[in-house]
C-alpha positions in Angstrom: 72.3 -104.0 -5.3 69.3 -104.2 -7.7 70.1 -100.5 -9.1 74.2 -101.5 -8.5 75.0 -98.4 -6.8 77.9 -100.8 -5.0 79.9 -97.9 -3.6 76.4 -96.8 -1.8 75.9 -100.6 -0.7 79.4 -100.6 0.5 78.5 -97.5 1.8 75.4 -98.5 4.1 76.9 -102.0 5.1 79.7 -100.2 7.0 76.8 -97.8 8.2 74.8 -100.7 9.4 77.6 -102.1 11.0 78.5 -98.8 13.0 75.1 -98.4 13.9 74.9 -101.7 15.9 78.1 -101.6 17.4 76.9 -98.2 19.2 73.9 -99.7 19.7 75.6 -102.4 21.6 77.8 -99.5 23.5 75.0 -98.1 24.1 73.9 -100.6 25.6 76.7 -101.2 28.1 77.1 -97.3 29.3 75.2 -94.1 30.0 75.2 -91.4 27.3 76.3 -91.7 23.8 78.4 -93.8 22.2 81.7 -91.9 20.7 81.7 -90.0 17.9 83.6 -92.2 15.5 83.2 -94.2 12.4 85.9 -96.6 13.4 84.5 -99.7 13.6 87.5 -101.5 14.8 87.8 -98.6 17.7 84.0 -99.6 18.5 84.6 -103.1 18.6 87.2 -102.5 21.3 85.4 -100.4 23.4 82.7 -103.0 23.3 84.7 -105.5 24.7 83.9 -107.8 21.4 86.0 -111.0 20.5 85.0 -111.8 17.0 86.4 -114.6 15.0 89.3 -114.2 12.7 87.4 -114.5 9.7 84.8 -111.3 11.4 87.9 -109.6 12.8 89.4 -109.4 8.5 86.0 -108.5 7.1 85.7 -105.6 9.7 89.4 -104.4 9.3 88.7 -104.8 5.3 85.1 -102.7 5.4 86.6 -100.6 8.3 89.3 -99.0 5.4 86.5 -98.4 3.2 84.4 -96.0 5.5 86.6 -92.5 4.0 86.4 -93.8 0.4 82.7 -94.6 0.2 81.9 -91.2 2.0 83.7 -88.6 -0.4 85.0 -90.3 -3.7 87.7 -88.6 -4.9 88.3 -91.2 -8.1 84.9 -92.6 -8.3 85.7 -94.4 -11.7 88.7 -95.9 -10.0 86.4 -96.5 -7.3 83.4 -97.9 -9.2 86.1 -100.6 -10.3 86.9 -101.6 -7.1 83.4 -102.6 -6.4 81.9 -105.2 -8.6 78.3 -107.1 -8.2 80.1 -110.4 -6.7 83.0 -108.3 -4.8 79.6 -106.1 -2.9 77.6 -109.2 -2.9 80.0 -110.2 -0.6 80.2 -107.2 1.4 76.1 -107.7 2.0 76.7 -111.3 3.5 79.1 -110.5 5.6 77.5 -107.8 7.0 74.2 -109.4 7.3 76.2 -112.3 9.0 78.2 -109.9 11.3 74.9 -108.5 12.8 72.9 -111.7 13.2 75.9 -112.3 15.4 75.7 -109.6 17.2 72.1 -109.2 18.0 72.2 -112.4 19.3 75.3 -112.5 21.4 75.9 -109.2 22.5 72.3 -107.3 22.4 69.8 -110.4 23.8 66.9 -109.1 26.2 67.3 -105.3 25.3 
């Protein structure tokens, strides 16, 4: 945020986000989680009810995960993305994981 490089925050909240829903699968099953960066596929597998107001954030940051990884139109891009529009990206996220370390990955 500091250096706004908001397509790369973007970028690494949807990471962040994968990353603990596979840990959570991970969790649940033997062997790897799948290979996918669909976090509403992930959440399914998982079993997760989230809120309505989770459920839009991740189906918003979910369409993001292509976009953020290979720019095509990174000015157009770069627009999208302002401090306040990313700021809320980070809080969500942030929020979203809190939530799921401790409902979903407690005592592991």
């Amino acid at each position: 945020m500091k250096s706004r490089r908001y397509i790369y925050v973007v970028f690494m909240c949807h990471l962040a986000l994968e990353k603990t829903l596979k840990a959570v699968l991970s969790g649940m099953q033997e062997g790897l989680p799948p290979y996918t960066h669909n976090l509403n596929k992930l959440v399914e597998l998982a079993g997760i009810s989230l809120s309505d107001e989770d459920q839009s954030f991740i189906d918003t940051i979910n369409l993001q995960s292509v976009p953020t990884r290979y720019p095509e139109d990174f000015k157009r891009l770069a627009k999208e993305f302002s401090r306040t529009v990313v700021g809320d990206y980070l809080r969500n996220t942030k929020r979203i994981i809190r939530w799921l370390r401790k409902n979903t990955l407690q005592g592991k």
